[in-house]
C-alpha beads as a LAMMPS data file, in Angstrom:
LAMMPS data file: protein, C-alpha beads

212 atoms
211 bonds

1 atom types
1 bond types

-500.0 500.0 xlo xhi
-500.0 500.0 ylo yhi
-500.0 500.0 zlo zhi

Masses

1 110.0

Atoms # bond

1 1 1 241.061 32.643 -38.425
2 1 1 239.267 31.664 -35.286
3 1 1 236.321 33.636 -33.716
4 1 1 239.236 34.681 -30.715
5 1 1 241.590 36.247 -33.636
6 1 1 239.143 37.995 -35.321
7 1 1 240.180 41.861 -35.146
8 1 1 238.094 44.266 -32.924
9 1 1 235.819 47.054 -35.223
10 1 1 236.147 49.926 -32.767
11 1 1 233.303 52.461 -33.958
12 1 1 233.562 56.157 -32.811
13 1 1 230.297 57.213 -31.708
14 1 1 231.631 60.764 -30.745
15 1 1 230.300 64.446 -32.240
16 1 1 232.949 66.914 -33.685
17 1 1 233.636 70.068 -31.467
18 1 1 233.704 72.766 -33.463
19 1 1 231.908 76.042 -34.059
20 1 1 229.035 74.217 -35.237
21 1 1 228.310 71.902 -32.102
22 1 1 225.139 72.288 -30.778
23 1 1 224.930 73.885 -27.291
24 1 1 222.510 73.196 -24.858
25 1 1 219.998 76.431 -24.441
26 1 1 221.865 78.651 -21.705
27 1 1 225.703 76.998 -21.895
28 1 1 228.400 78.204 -23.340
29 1 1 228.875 77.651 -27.026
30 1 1 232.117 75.504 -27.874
31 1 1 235.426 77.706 -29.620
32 1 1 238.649 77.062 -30.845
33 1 1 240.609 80.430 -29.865
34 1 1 244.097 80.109 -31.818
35 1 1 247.342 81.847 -29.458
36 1 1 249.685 81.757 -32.165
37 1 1 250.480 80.449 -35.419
38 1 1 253.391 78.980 -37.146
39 1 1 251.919 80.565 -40.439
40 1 1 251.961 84.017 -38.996
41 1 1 256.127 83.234 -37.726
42 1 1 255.783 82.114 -34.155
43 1 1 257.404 78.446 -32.843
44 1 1 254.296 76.675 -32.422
45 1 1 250.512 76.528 -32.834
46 1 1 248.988 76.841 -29.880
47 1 1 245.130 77.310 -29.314
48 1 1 242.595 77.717 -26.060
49 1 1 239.101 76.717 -25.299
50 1 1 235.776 78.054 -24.073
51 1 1 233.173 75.363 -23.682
52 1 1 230.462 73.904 -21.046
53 1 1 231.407 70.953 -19.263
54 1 1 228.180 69.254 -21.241
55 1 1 229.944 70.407 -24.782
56 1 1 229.248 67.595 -27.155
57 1 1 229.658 64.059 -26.135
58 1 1 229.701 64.477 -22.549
59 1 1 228.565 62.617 -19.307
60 1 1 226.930 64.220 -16.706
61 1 1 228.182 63.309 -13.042
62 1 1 225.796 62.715 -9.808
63 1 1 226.791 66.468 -9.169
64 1 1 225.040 68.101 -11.922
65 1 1 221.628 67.563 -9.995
66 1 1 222.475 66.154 -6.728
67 1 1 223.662 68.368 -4.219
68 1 1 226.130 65.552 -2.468
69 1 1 226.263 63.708 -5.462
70 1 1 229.705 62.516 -6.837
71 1 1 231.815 64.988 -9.108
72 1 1 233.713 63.636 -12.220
73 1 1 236.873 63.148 -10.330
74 1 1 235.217 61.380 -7.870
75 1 1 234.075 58.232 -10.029
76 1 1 236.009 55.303 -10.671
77 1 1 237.775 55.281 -14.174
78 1 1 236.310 51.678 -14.845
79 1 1 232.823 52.340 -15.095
80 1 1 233.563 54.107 -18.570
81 1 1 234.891 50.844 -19.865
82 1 1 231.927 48.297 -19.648
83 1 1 229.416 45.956 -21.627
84 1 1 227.023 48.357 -23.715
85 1 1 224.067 47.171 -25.160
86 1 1 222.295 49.705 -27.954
87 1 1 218.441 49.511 -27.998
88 1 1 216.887 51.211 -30.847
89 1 1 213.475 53.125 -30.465
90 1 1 211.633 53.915 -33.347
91 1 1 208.734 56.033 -34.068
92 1 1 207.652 56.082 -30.419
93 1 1 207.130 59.371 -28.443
94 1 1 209.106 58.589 -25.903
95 1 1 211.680 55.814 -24.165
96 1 1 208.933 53.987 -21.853
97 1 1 209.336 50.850 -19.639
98 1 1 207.863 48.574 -22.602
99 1 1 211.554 49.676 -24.324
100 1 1 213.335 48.386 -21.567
101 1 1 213.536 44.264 -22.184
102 1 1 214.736 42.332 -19.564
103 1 1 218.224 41.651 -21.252
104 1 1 219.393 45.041 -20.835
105 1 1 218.526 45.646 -17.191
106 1 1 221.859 44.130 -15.530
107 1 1 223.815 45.762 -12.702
108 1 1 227.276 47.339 -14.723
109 1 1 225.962 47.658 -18.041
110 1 1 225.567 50.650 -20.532
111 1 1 222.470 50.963 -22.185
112 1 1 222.322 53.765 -25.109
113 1 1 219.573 54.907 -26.921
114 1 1 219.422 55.009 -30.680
115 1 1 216.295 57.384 -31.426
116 1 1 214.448 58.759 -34.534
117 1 1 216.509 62.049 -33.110
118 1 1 220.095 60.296 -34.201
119 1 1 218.885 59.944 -37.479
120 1 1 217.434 63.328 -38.037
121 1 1 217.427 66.123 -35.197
122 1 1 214.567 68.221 -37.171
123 1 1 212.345 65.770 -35.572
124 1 1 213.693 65.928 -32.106
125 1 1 210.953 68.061 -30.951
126 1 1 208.501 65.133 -31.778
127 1 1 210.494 62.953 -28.649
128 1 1 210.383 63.352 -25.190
129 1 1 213.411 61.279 -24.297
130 1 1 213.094 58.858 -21.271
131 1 1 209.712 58.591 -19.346
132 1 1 210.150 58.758 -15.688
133 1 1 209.209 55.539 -14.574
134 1 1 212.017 54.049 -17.071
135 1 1 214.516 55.320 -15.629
136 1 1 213.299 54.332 -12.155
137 1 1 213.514 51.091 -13.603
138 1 1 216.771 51.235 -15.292
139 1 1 218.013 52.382 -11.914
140 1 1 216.518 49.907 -9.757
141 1 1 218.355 47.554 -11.804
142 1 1 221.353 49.235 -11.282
143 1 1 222.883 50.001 -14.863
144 1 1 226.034 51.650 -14.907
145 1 1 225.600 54.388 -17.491
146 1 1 222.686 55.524 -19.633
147 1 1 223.171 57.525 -22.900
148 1 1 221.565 59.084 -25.555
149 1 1 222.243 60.276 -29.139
150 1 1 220.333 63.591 -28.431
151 1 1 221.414 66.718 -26.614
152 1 1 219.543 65.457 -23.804
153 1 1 217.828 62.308 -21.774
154 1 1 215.211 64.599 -20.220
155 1 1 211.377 65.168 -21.494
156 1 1 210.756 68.039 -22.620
157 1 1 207.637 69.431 -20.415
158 1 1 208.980 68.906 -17.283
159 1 1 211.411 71.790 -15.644
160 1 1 212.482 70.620 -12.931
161 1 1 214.643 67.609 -14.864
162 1 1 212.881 64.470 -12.976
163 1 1 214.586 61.556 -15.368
164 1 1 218.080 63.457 -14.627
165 1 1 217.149 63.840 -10.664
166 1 1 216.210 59.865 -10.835
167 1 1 218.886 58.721 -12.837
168 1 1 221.585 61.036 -10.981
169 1 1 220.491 60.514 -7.635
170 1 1 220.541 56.436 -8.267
171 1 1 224.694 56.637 -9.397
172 1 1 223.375 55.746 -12.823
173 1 1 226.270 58.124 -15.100
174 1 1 223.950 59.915 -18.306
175 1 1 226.143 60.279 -21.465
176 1 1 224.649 62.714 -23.628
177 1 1 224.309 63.559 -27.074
178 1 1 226.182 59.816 -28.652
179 1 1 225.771 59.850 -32.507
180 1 1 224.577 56.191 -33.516
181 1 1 223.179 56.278 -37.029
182 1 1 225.834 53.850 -38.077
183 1 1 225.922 51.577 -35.454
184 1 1 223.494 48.463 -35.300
185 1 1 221.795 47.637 -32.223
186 1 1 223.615 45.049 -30.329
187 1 1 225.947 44.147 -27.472
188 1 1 229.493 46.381 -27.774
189 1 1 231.869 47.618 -25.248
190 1 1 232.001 51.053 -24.288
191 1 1 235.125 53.700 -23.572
192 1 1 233.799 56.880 -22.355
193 1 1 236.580 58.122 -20.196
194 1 1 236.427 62.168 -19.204
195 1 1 238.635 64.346 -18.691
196 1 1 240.084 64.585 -14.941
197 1 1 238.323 67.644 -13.420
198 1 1 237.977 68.315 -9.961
199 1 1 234.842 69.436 -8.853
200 1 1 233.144 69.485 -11.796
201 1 1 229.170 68.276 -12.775
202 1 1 230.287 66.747 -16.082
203 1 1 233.224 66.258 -18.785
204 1 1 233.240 65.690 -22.264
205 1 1 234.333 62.442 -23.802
206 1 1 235.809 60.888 -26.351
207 1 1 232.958 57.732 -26.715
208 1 1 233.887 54.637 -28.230
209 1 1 231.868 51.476 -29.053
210 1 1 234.439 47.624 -29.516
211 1 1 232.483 44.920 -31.077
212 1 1 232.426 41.798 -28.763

Bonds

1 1 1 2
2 1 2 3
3 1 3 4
4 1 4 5
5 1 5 6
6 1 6 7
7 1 7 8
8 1 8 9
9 1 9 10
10 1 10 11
11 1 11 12
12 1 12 13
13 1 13 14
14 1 14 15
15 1 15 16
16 1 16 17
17 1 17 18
18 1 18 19
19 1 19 20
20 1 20 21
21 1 21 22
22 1 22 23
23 1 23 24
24 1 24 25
25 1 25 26
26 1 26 27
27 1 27 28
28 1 28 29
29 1 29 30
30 1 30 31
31 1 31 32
32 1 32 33
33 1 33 34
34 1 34 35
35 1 35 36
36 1 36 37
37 1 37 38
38 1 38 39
39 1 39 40
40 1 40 41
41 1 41 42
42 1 42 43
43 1 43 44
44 1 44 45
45 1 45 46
46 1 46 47
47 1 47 48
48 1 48 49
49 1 49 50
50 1 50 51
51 1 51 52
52 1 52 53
53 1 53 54
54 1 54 55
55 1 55 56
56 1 56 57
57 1 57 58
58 1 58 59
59 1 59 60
60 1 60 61
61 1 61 62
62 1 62 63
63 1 63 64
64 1 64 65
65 1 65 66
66 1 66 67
67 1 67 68
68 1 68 69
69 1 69 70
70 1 70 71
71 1 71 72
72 1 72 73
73 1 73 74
74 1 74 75
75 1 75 76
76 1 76 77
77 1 77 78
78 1 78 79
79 1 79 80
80 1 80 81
81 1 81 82
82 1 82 83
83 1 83 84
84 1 84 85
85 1 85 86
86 1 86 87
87 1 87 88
88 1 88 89
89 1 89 90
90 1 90 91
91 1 91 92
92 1 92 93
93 1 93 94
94 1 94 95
95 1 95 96
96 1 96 97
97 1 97 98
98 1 98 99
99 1 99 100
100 1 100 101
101 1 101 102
102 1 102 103
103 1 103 104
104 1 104 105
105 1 105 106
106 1 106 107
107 1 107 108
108 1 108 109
109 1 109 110
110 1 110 111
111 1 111 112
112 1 112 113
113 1 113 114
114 1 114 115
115 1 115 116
116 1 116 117
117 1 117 118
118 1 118 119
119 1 119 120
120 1 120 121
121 1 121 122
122 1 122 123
123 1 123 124
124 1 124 125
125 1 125 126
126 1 126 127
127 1 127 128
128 1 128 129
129 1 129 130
130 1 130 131
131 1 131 132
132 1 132 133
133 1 133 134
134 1 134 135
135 1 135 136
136 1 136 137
137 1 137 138
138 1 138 139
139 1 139 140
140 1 140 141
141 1 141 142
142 1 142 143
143 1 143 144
144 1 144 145
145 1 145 146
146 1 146 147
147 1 147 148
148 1 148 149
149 1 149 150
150 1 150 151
151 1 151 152
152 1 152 153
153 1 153 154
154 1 154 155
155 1 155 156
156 1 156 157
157 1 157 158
158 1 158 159
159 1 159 160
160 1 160 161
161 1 161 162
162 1 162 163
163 1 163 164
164 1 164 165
165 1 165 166
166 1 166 167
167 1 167 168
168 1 168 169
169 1 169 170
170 1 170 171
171 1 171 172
172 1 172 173
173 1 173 174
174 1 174 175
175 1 175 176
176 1 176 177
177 1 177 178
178 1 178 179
179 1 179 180
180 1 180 181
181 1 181 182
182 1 182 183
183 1 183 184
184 1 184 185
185 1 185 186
186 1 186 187
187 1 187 188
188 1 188 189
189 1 189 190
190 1 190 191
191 1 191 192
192 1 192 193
193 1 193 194
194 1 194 195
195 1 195 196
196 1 196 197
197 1 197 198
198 1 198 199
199 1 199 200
200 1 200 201
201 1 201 202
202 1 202 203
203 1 203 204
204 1 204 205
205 1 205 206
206 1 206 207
207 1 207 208
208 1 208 209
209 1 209 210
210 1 210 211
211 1 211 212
């Protein structure tokens, strides 16, 4: 079998919703409410849901920070299928500039961060996410989307959300919260596609990683 026939490994690099998803401090917790239930006699299942647009494996819009910024509705549906390059960062406080090698900083691309967090999120409060003059840099060179297998990009000492605000206000798409303990760092593709919401700051996703 040629290199050409060999089958694409697509790797899910979503979270579970369920009632033991982690919410962001302050949103709304994800649930499952069931309506009815075939076991109890009615027709059908049927369920609702209460969740924050920034439930589990989400993206966050332009919108979320930037007043004018573009909603979810408002983005083009094929810049969540793109070239994806996973950088792991190990043992370092933070995501600095010196993480950012010059392969990964090409206009289109996805570049997601595989932290000591992904592995084991006792230790998240040890990292700081990305610094702010990496993601000036990662927005300068106009990536597409940057992501994160934490709940969030941001440091944590700063409260008015500077990497977001930079990031955001570039049209560079954040996708938050990416589990990648089993992937290997390396160029993929990536399918992040949210759900069609007008008006709103962010969406979850359903992410997926094809080997190339």
């Amino acid at each position: 079998m040629s290199r050409s026939e060999q089958p694409v490994k697509i790797i899910d690099i979503s979270i579970p919703l369920d009632e033991h998803t982690p919410a962001y401090p302050g949103d709304v917790p994800f649930r499952l409410h069931p309506q009815s239930s075939i076991h109890d006699g009615e027709i059908c299942n049927l369920s609702s849901l209460t969740m924050s647009a920034h439930s589990g494996t989400h993206i966050d819009a332009p919108y979320h920070f930037v007043s004018d910024g573009k909603t979810v509705d408002a983005l083009l549906l094929d810049r969540f299928w793109c070239p994806a390059r996973v950088v792991t960062v190990w043992g370092a406080p933070s995501i600095d500039v010196e993480h950012l090698q010059s392969d990964i900083l090409k206009p289109g691309i996805a570049v997601l961060f595989k932290t000591v967090s992904g592995a084991d999120d006792s230790k998240c409060g040890e990292f700081s996410g990305l610094t702010v003059p990496a993601a000036e840099r990662l927005r300068d060179a106009r990536v597409n989307i940057v992501g994160i297998d934490r709940d969030s990009i941001e440091g944590e000492d700063d409260p008015a959300y500077p990497v977001h605000r930079t990031l955001l206000g570039g049209d560079v798409i954040i996708l938050e919260r990416v589990r990648l303990d089993h992937v290997g760092e390396g160029t993929y593709r990536l399918a992040c596609f949210p759900l069609l919401i007008k008006g709103a700051d962010g969406s979850p996703v359903r992410a997926v990683l094809f080997s190339v």
